[in-house]
C-alpha positions in Angstrom: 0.0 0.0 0.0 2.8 2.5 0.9 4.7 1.6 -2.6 1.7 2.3 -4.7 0.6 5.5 -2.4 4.0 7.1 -3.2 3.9 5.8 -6.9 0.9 7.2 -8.0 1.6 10.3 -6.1 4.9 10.2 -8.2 2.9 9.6 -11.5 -0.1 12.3 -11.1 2.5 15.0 -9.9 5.2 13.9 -12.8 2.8 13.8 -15.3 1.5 17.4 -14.2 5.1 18.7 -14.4 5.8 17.1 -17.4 2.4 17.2 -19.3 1.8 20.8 -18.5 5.1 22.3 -18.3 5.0 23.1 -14.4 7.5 24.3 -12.4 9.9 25.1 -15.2 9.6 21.6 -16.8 9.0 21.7 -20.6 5.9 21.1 -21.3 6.0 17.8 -23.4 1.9 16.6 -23.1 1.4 13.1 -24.0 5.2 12.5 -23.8 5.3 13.9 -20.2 2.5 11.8 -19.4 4.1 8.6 -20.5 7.4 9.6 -19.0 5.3 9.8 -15.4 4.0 7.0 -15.9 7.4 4.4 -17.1 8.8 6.1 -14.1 6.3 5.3 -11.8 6.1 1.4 -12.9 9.8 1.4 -12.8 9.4 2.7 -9.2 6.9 0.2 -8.0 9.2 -2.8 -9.2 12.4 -1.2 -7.6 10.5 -0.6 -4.3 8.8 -4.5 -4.0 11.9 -5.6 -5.4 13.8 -4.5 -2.4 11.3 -4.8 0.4 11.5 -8.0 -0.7 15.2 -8.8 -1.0 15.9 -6.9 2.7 14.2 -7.1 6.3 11.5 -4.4 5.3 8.8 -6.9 5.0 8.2 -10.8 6.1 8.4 -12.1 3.1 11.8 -13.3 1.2 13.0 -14.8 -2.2 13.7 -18.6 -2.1 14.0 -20.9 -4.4 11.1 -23.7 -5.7 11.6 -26.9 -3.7 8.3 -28.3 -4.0 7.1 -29.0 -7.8 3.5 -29.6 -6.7 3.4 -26.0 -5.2 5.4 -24.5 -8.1 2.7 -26.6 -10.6 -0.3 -25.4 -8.8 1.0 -21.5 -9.1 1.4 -21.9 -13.1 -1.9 -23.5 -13.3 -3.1 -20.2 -11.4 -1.0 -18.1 -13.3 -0.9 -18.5 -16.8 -4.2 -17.2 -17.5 -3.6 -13.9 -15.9 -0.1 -14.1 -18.0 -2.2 -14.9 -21.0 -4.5 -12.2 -20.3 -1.7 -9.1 -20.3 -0.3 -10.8 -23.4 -4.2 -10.5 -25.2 -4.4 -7.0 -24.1 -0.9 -6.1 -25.2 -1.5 -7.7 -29.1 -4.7 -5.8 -29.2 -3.5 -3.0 -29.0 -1.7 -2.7 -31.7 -4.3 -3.4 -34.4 -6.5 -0.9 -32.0 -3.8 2.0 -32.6 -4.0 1.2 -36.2 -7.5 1.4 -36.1 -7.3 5.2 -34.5 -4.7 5.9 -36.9 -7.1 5.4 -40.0 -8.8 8.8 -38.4 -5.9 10.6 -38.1 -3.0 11.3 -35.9 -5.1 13.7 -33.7 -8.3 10.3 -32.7 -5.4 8.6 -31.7 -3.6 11.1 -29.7 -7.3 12.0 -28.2 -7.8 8.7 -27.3 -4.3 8.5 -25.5 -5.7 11.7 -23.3 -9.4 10.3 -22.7 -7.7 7.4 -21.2 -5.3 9.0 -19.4 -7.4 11.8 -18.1 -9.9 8.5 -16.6 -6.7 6.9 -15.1 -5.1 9.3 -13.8 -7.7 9.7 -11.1 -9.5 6.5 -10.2 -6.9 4.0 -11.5 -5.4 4.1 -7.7 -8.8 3.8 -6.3 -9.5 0.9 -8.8 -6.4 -0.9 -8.5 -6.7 -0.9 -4.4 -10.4 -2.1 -4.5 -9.0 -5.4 -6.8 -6.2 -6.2 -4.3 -8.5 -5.9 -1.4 -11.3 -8.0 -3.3 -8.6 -10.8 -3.7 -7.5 -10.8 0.2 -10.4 -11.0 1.9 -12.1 -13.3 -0.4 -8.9 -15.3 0.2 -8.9 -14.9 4.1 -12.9 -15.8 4.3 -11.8 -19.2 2.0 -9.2 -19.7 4.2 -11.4 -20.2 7.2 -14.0 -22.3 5.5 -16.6 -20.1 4.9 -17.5 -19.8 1.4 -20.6 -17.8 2.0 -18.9 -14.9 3.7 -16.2 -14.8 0.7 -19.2 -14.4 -1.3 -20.5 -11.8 0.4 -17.2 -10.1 0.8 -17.1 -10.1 -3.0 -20.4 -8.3 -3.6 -19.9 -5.9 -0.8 -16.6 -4.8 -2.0 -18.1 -4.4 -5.5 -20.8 -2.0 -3.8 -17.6 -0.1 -2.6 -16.0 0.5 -5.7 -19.8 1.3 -7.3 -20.0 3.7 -4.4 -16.5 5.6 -5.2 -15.0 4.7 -8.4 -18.5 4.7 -9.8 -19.6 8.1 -8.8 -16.1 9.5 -10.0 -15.8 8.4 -12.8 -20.1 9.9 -13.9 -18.5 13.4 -12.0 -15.7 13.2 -14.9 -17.7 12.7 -17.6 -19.5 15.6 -16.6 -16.7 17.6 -16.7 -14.3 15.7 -19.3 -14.0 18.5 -21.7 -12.3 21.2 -18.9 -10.2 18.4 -18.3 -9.2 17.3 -21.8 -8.2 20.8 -22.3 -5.8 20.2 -19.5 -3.8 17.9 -22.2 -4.3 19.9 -25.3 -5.6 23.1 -26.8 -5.6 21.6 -31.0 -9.2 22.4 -32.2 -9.0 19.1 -34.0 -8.3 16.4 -31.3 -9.9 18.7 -28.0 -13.5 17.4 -29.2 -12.6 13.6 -29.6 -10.4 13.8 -26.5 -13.3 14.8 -24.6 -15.5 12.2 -26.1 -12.9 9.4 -25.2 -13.2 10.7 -21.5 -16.5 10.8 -21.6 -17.1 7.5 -22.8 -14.8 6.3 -20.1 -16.3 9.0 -17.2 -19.8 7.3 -18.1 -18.7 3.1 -18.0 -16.8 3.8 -14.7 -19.2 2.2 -12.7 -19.1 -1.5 -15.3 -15.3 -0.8 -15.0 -15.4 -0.9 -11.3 -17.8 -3.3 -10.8 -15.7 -6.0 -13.3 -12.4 -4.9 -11.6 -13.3 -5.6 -8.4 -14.8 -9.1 -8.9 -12.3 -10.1 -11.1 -9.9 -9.3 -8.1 -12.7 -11.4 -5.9 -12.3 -14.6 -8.2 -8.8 -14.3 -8.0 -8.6 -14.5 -4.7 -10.6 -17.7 -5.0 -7.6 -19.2 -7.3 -9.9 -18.1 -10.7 -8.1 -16.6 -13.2 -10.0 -18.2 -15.9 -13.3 -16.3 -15.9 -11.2 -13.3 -16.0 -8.9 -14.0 -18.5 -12.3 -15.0 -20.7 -14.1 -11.7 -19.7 -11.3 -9.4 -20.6 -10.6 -11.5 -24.2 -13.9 -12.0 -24.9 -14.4 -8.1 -24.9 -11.5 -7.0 -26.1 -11.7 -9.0 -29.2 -15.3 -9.1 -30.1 -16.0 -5.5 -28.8 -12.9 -2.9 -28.2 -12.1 -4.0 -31.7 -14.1 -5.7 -33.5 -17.3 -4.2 -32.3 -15.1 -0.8 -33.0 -13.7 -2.0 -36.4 -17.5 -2.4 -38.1 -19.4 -0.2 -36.5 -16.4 2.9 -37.2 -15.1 1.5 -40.4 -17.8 -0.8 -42.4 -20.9 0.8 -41.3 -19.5 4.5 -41.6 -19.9 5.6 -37.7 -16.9 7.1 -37.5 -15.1 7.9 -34.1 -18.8 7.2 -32.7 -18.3 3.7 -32.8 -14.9 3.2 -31.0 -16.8 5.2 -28.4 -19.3 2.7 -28.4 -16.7 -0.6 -28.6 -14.9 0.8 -25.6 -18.3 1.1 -23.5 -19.3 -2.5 -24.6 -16.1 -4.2 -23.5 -16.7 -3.0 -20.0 -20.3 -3.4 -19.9 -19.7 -7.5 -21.5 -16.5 -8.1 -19.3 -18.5 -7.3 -16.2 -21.4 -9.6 -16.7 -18.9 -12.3 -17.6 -17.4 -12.1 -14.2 -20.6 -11.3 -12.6 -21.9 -15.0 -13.5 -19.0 -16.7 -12.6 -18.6 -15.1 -9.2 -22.2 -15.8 -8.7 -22.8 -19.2 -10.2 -19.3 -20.1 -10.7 -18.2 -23.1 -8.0 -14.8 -21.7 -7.2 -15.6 -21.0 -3.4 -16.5 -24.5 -2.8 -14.4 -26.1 -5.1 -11.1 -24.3 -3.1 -13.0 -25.6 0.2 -13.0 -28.8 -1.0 -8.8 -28.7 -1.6 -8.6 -28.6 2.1 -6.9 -30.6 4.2 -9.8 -33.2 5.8 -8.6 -33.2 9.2 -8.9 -29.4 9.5 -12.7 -29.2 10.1 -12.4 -31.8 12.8 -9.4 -29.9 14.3 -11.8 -26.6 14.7 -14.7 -28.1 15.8 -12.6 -29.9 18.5 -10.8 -26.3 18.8 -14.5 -24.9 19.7 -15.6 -27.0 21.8 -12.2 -26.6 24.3 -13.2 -22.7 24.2 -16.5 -23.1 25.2 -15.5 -25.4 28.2 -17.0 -28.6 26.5 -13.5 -30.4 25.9 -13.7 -34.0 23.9 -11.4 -35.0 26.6 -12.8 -32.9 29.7 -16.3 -34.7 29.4 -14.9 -38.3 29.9 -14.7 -39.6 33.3 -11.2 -40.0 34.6 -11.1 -42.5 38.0 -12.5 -41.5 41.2 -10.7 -39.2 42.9 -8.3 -38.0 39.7 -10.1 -34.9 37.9 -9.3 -35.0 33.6 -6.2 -32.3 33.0 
């Protein structure tokens, strides 16, 4: 929490300098903003990096003993691998997609984002770890039905916050766009990008935060499948027809982006709610363990297995 509290502090106040030209800084806009933001992720990894390698946190680097553990943490995490990867290739026919417009739709679309993250990607980010641990923690302690309900009620959360930003953005996403750039002919489709992303926040949010939820519950696959399944069918190829073959224009790349957020959340949404990854994790546990508490229970309410035997006259049970 501290790392990512000083990081994006770093990245909101570097790209400030550096977009605007604060401070004396030249004022290099979308340049400035990417700077802030390779030098933020480069921070993060340095700080974890060395928490990790010195005495600043529990946690240490060792090396894989145990195969089975080693096996069960690819299984876990190649889909989330495979899911950056997807994102990352799609990009790149997405950018050429912009480009068709002209330079300006794709440097507008580079400010609508970044005008969106800039302000609740910390919130959001913080909301998906916290979904993950104490969905994890309630799994750990057997009960399924309270990691379900931690789920939902940290979805409500990041409905509550993230949700009612990101609408108060898109209400003001031209003042802000204007922040970035003052070019008549990319201002307009800048604002519309932010827009478009002010008005999904609350789908964002909502698929964010119970992707982070089945996570923690060891289920990477629903949200690999969400985030491919609407980045491919809708950020660009729901874009691609609508903008291109049917003549929409930039109008249609609005409408892919709000599609991909509005499809990825229902996909996670019926896996976290019908999905079996609660049970199946309790299942995984060790047998003897719900014996062990129960036993545990009944010594803490006086009623020990052992105490309630009779011992031989005279000798009282220890």
């Amino acid at each position: 929490m501290y790392v990512n509290l000083v990081s994006n502090g770093l990245n909101i106040v570097l790209s400030l300098v550096l977009g605007l030209g604060l401070l004396g800084a030249p004022r290099l806009e979308i340049v400035g903003v990417g700077l802030a933001t390779a030098f933020g992720n480069v921070f993060t990894a340095t700080a974890f990096v060395a928490a990790i390698a010195t005495d600043w946190t529990e946690a240490n680097f060792v090396r894989p003993r145990q195969w089975v553990i080693a096996r069960q943490l690819l299984v876990v995490a190649a889909p989330k691998v495979a899911e950056g990867l997807v994102a990352t290739v799609i990009e790149f026919p997405f950018n050429a997609l912009l480009l068709t417009f002209g330079a300006e739709i794709n440097a507008a679309y580079q400010i609508g984002r970044r005008v969106y993250q800039q302000v609740t990607s910390p919130l959001s980010r913080g909301l998906n770890v916290g979904a993950s641990i104490v969905v994890g923690q309630a799994l750990g302690e057997g009960d399924p039905a309270q990691a379900r309900y931690n789920g939902w009620a940290t979805a409500a959360l990041g409905l509550l916050t993230v949700g009612t930003l990101g609408l108060s953005l898109a209400v003001v996403a031209e003042p802000l766009a204007g922040l970035f750039t003052d070019d008549p002919e990319t201002l307009p489709a800048a604002a519309g990008f932010a827009f478009t992303y002010g008005v999904v926040a609350p789908f964002t949010v909502l698929y964010v935060t119970l992707a982070g939820s089945l996570q923690g519950g060891s289920d990477t696959r629903t949200p690999f499948l969400a985030r491919t399944v609407g980045l491919l069918v809708f950020y660009l190829g729901f874009s691609y027809v609508t903008s291109v073959v049917l003549g929409w224009g930039v109008v249609g790349i609005y409408a892919g982006i709000f599609l991909y957020y509005v499809s990825a959340f229902c996909i996670v949404a019926v896996g976290f709610h019908y999905g079996g990854w609660a049970t199946t994790n309790l299942s995984r546990r060790r047998p003897g363990r719900h014996r062990a508490r129960h036993v545990r229970r009944r010594e803490l309410a006086g009623r020990s297995p052992r105490a309630s035997r009779p011992g031989p006259r005279g000798v009282r049970p220890r």
